[in-house]
C-alpha positions in Angstrom: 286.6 357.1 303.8 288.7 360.4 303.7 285.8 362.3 304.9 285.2 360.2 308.0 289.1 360.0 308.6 288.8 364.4 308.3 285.8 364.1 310.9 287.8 362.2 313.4 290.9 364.7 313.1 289.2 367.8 312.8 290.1 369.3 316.1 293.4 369.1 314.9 293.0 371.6 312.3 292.1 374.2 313.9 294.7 376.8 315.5 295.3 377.2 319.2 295.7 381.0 319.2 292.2 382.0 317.7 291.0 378.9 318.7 289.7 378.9 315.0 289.6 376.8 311.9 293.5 377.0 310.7 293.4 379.8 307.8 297.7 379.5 306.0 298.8 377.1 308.0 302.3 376.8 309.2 304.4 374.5 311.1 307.3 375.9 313.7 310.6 373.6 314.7 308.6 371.8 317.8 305.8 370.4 315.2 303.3 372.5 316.4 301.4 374.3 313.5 299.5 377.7 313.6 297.8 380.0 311.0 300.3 381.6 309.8 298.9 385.8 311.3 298.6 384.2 314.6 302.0 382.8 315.3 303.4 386.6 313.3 301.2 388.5 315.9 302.6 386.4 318.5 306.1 386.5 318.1 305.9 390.1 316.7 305.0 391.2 321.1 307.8 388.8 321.9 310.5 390.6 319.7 311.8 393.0 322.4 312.4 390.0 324.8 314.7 388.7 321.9 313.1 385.0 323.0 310.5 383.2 321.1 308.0 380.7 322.4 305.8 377.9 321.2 302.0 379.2 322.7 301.5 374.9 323.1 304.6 373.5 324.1 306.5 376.7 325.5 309.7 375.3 323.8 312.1 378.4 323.4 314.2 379.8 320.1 317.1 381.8 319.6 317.0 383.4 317.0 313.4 383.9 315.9 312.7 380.6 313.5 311.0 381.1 310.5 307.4 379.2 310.2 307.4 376.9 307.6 303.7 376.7 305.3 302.4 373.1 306.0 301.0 372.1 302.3 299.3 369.0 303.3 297.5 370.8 306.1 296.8 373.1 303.5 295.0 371.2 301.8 293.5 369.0 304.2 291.8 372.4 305.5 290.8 373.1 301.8 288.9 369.9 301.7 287.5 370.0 304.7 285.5 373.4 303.6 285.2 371.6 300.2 282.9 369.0 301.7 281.1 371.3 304.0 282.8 370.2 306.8 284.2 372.6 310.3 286.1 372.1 312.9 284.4 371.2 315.9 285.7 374.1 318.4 288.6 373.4 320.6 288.1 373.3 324.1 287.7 376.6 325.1 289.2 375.8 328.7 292.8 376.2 327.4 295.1 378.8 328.1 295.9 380.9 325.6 298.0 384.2 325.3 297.3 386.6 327.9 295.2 383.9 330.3 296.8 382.4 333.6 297.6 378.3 332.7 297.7 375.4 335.0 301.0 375.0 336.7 299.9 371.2 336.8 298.7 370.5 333.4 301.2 368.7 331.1 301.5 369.4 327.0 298.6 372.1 326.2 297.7 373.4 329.3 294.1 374.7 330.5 292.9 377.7 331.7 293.5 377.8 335.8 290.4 378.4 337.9 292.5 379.4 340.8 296.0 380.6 342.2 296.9 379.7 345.7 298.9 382.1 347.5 300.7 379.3 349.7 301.3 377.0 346.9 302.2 380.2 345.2 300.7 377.9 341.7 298.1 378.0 339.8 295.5 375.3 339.0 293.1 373.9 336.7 289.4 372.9 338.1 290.6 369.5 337.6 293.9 370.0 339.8 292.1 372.7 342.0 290.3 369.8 343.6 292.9 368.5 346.1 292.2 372.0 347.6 288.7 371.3 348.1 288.5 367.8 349.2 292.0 367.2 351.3 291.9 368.4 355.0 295.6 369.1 354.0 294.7 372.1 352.1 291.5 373.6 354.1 294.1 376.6 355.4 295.1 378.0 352.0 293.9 381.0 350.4 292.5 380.7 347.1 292.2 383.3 344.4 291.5 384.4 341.5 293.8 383.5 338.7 296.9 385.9 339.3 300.1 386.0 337.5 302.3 388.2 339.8 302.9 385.0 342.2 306.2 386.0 342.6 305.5 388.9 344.1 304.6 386.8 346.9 307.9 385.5 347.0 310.8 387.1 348.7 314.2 387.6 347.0 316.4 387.0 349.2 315.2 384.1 351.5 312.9 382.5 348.7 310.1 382.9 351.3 306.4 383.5 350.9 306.2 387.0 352.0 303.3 387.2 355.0 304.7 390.1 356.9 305.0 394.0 356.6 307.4 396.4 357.8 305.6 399.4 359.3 309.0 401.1 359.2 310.6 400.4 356.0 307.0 400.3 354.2 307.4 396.8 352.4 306.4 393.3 352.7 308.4 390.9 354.0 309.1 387.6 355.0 309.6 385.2 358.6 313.3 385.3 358.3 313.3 388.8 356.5 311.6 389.9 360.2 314.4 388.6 362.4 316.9 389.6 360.1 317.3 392.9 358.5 313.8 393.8 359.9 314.7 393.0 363.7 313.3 396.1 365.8 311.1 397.3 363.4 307.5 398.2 363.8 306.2 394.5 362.1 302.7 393.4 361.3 301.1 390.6 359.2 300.7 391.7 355.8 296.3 391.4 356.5 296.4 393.6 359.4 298.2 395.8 357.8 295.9 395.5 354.3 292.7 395.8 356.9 294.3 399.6 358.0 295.0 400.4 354.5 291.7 399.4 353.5 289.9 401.6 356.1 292.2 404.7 354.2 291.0 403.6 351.2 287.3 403.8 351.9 287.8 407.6 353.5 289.9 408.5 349.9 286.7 407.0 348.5 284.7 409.0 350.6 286.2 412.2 349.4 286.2 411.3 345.9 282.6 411.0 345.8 281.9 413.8 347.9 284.1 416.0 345.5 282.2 414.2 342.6 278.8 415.8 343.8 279.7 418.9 344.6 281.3 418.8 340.8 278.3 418.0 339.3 276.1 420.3 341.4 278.4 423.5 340.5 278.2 421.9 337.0 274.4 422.6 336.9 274.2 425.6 338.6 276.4 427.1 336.4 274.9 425.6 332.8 271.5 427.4 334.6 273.6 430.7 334.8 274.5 430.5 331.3 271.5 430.4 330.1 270.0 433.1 332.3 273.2 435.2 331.2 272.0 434.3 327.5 268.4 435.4 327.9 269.5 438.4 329.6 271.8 439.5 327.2 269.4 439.0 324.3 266.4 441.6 326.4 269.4 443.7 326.6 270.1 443.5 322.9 266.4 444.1 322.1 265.8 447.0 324.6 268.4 448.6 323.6 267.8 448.7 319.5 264.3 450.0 320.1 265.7 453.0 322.0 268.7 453.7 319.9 265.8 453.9 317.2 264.2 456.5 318.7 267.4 459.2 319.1 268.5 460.8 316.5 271.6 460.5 313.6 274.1 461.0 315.7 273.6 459.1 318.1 272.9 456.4 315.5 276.8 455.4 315.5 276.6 454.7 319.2 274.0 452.1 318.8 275.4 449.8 316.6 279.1 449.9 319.0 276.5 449.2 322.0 275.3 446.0 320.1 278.6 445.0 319.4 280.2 445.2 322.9 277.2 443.5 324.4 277.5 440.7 321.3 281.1 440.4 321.9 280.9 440.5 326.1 278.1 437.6 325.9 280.2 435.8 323.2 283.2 436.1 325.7 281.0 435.0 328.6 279.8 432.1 327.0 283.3 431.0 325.9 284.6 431.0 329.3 281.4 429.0 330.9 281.9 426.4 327.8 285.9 426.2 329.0 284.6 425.6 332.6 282.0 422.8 331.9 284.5 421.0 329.8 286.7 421.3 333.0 284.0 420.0 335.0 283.5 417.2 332.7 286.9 416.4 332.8 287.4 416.0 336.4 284.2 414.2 336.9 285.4 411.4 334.4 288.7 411.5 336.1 287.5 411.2 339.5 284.6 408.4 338.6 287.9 406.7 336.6 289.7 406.8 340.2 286.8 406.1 342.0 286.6 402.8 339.8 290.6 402.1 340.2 290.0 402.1 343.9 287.3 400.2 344.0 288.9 397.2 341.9 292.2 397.6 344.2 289.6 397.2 347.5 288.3 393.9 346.0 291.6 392.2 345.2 292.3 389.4 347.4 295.6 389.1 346.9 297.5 391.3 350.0 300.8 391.7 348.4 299.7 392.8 344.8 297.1 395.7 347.4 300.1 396.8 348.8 302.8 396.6 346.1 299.6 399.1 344.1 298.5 400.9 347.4 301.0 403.7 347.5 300.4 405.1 344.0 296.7 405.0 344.2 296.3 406.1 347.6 297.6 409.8 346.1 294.3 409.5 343.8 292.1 411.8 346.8 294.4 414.4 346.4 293.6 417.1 345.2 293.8 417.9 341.4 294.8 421.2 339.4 291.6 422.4 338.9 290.7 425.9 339.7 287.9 426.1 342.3 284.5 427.6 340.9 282.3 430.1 342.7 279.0 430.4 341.2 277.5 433.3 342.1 274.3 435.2 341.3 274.7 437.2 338.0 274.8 440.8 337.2 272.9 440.6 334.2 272.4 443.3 331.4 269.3 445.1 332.8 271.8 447.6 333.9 272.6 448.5 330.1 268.8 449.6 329.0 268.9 451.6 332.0 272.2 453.4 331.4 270.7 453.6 327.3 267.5 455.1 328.6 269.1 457.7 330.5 271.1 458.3 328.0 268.7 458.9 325.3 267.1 461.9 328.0 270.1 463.7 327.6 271.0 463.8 324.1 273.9 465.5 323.5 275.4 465.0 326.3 275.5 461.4 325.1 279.2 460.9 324.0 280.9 462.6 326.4 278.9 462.0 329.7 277.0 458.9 329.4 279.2 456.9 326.9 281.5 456.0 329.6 278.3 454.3 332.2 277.6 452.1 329.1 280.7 450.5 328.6 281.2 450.1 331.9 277.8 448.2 332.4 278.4 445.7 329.4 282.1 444.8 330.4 281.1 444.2 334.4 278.7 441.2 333.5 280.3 438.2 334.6 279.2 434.4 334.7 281.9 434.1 338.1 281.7 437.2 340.1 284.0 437.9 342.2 283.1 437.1 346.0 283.5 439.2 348.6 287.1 439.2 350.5 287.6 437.2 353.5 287.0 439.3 356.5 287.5 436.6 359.6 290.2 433.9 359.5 287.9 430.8 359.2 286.8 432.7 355.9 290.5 433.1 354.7 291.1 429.1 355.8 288.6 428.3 352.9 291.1 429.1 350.6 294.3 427.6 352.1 296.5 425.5 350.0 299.2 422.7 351.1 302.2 424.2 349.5 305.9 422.4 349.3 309.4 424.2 348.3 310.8 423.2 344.7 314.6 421.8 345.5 315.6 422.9 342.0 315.3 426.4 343.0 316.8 426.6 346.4 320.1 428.3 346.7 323.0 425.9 347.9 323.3 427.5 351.1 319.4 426.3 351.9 318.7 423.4 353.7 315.3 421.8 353.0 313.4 419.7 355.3 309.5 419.0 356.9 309.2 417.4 353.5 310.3 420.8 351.6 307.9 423.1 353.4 310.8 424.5 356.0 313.7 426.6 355.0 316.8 426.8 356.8 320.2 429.1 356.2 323.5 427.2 356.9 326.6 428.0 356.9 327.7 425.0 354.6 326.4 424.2 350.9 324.2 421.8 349.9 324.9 419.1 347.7 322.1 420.1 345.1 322.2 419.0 341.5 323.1 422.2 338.5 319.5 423.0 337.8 319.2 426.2 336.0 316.5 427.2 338.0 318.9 427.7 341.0 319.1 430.8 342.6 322.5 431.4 342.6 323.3 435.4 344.0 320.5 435.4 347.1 319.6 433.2 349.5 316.3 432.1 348.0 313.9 429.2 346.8 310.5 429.1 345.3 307.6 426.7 345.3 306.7 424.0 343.3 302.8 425.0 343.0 302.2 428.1 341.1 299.1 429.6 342.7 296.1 431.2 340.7 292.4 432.0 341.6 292.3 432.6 345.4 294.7 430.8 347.9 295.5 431.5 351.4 298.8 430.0 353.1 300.7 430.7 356.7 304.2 431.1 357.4 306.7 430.9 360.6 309.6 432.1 360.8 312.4 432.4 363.5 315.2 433.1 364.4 315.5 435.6 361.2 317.4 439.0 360.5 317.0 440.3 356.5 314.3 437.4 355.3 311.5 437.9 353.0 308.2 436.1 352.1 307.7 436.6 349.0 305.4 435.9 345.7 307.0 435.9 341.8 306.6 434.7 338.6 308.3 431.4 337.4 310.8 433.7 335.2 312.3 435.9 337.3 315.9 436.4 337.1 318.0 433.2 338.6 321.3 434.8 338.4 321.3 438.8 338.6 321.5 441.0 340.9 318.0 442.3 340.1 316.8 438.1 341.3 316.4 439.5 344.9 312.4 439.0 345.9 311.0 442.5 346.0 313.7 444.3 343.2 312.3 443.9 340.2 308.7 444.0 338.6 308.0 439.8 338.7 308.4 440.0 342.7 306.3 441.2 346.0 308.2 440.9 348.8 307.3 441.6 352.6 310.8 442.4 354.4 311.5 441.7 358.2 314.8 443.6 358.4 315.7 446.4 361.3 313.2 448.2 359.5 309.7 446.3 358.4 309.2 446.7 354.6 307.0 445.4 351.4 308.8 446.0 348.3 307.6 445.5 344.9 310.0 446.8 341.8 312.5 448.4 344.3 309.9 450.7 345.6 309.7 450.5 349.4 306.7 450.8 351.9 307.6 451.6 355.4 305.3 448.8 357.8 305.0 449.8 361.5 306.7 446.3 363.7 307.6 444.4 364.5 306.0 441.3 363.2 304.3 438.4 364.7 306.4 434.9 364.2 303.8 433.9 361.9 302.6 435.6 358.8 299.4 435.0 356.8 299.2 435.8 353.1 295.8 435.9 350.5 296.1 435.7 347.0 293.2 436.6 344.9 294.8 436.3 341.7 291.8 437.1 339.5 291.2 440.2 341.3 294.8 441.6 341.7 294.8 441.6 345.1 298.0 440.5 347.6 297.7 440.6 351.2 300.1 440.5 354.0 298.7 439.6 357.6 300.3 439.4 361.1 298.8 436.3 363.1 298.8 436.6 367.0 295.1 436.5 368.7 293.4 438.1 365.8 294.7 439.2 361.9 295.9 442.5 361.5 296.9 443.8 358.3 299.8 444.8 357.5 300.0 445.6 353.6 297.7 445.1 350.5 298.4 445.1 347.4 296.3 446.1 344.3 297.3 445.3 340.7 297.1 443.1 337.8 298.9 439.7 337.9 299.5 438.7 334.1 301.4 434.9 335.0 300.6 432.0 337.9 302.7 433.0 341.3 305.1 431.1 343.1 305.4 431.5 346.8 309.0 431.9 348.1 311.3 432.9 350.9 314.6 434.7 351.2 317.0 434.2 354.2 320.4 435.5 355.1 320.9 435.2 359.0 322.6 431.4 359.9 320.3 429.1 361.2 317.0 431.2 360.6 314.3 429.0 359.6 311.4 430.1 357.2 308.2 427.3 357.0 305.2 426.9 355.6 302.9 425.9 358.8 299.4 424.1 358.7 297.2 426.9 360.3 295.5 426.4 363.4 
């Protein structure tokens, strides 16, 4: 007789979190009961909100109670698996933690099938059917379950929010549109989700298009390697087999040749293994942004795309990675040919011929270097959006054109204390410290004693010695009474005047800083040949009220 009684209660015994036979029961003040890790874990992600909740009944405590082991449940469960009986399994259409319940469903509630966005609820198939078979309902818009409903809702006139402001960039409501709104630039929030859609399938576009050429350079350049590896190891052989044939002293030589080539292919390979990781990376990355996209252009729900729009829309921009040229190789052929002229000459070896040898092992390079722009559409390959850094701008700098212009005035600014301020010269630096090549334009007007400039991240903020072009960490091309470029306070006259705008190339890799006036055609005005040992900041330097400095889209 107990065993049939067990069989007509055992749904009862099982637990409404795991959905699973109740393993140390425990009952909690409203009478529901729970294994006793379940209703822990639960409460436990409740803690910070200080509020505790039945998962059944939703009855709230303050403070959080402590569950209390149910014995005779206990043991009930004990017989059960005594007699070889189980629970049958609960109805797995309940709501549970984490799932979207029935707004309609009274004591445990089920799972809801769908949220309507003008009921702004959420409903069971059983209570979902009203919207199917009543004429009443035939103009809502089902979806799937969501539980950011309120988002729908607006704040101030308790609303559902249908509308979006073009000029304040939010959604709003009727009343919010003749209110507050009135004038503005006002379109229903699915036109508006239809225009941002259309941006979203051109970031998608890009993504993809960036994804290919990713994983094209990514096998080109695994193809170098191995070229690079097969090269090097002819090189290696060629080499020992004439080095055998010369004589003792020259014997010394040999085993250093070995090494540098050993050590060069070593160093080669490093740097291609650094670059496919890179590649890796950023195709994972965009394929993760490609997918983030692709969910946010399938969500029904227009507020929650535009509430997530703005963020995700930045996904197509570009990332930090370094652009990489694959080129073909200089292998090591050219260091057999250097050893076999060497071994003709003997003992002239060390002090004549030593010299091409080196040179041939320590020129082979995986990424050569390209050839330098010669026509402007070849320098606009390399341009880069670039934006001043506020943090750096001297008070008496007025930043505007969303922080690419520059503009002296004769009152301060009310900038935060940053100690990255310049605080002795009229100056500000980028945000974006530039390596590998980059090209950018300037315009400037109206401006007596300004420089554009490139530095390093730690030049001097407070010194005398912070002015662009007076110091070793700055390059700085002058437009005074007399044109200059100054680097470590060393001047070099330039014939003007200059054109209003200015281009500038960066090779970073190779050393090389150019300066270029832009009228008709490019004419250059100063190059610069060195080694740059830190990432450089672009930067301007004014002095003359109301002169502007800006970095311009070229044309």
């Amino acid at each position: 007789m107990a065993q049939q009684g067990i069989q007509l209660d055992e749904a009862k015994f099982c637990c409404s979190i795991c959905l699973d036979l109740l393993k140390d029961p425990v009952t909690i003040p409203c009478g529901h009961s729970y294994c006793m890790s379940c209703i822990k874990g639960c409460w436990d992600e409740e803690d910070q909100k200080k509020i505790h909740s039945c998962p059944q009944c939703r009855q709230t405590f303050i403070p959080r109670p402590v569950p209390v082991k149910s014995t005779m449940l206990a043991e009930l469960v004990e017989e059960m698996k005594k007699t070889g009986l189980t629970a049958a399994p609960p109805d797995r259409c309940y709501a549970g933690p984490g799932d979207v319940a029935c707004d309609v469903c009274t004591g445990r509630k089920l799972k809801a099938l769908k949220s309507c966005l003008v009921c702004l609820a959420s409903y069971c198939e059983q209570h979902l059917q009203p919207h199917y078979e009543s004429s009443t309902f035939k103009k809502h818009k089902l979806v799937n379950p969501s539980q950011k409903l309120q988002e729908n809702i607006c704040s101030r006139h308790d609303e559902v929010m249908k509308m979006f402001c073009r000029t304040d960039q939010q959604c709003i409501c009727y009343l919010c549109s003749v209110d507050e709104h009135k004038g503005h630039d006002i379109v229903s929030a699915a036109a508006e989700r239809t225009e941002r859609q259309k941006e979203l399938g051109v970031s998608r576009q890009k993504i993809q298009q960036r994804l290919q050429d990713r994983e094209k350079d990514l096998k080109v350049l695994q193809q170098e390697v191995k070229a690079t590896n097969r090269s090097a190891d002819k090189a290696v052989e060629n080499s020992e087999k004439i080095f055998t044939e010369l004589v003792r002293l020259i014997e010394r030589r040999s085993s250093e040749v070995k090494e540098q080539i050993r050590s060069q292919q070593k160093a080669e390979a490093s740097r291609a293994e650094e670059l496919q990781e890179k590649l890796k990376q950023e195709i994972a990355e965009l394929r993760r942004k490609d997918a983030e996209l692709e969910r946010l252009s399938h969500t029904e729900d227009h507020t929650h795309f535009l509430h997530s729009y703005p963020s995700l829309s930045r996904l197509s921009e570009s990332t930090d990675f370094p652009s990489i040229d694959i080129r073909p190789l200089r292998y090591f052929e050219d260091v057999t040919a250097a050893v076999s002229e060497a071994r003709d000459k003997l003992q002239d070896i060390l002090t004549e011929e030593w010299p091409k040898i080196s040179l041939a092992v320590t020129e082979v390079d995986v990424l050569l270097p390209q050839p330098e722009p010669k026509t402007r559409a070849e320098f606009l390959q390399y341009s880069r959006k670039i934006t001043l850094d506020p943090n750096t701008a001297h008070t008496r700098l007025l930043l505007s054109e969303g922080n690419r212009k520059a503009t002296c005035t004769e009152g301060e600014q009310s900038y935060s204390s940053h100690p990255d301020r310049f605080m002795y010269r009229f100056q500000v630096l980028s945000r974006e410290g530039l390596t590998g090549r980059c090209y950018w334009e300037v315009e400037w007007s109206g401006v007596w004693g300004a420089s554009i400039a490139v530095a390093y991240k730690d030049i001097s903020r407070t010194a005398h010695e912070c002015q662009f072009g007076y110091n070793d960490k700055s390059w700085a091309l002058n437009d005074t009474s007399n044109c200059q470029f100054i680097h470590n306070s060393i001047k070099t006259p330039i014939p003007g005047p200059l054109s209003s705008r200015i281009g500038v190339y960066l090779d970073h890799k190779a050393g090389i800083l150019s300066f270029y006036s832009i009228s008709e055609t490019m004419t250059l005005l100063h190059r610069v040949q060195t080694r740059f040992t830190q990432p450089l900041y672009p930067g301007f330097r004014l002095t003359g009220i109301a002169a502007t400095v800006e970095f311009c889209k070229p044309q």
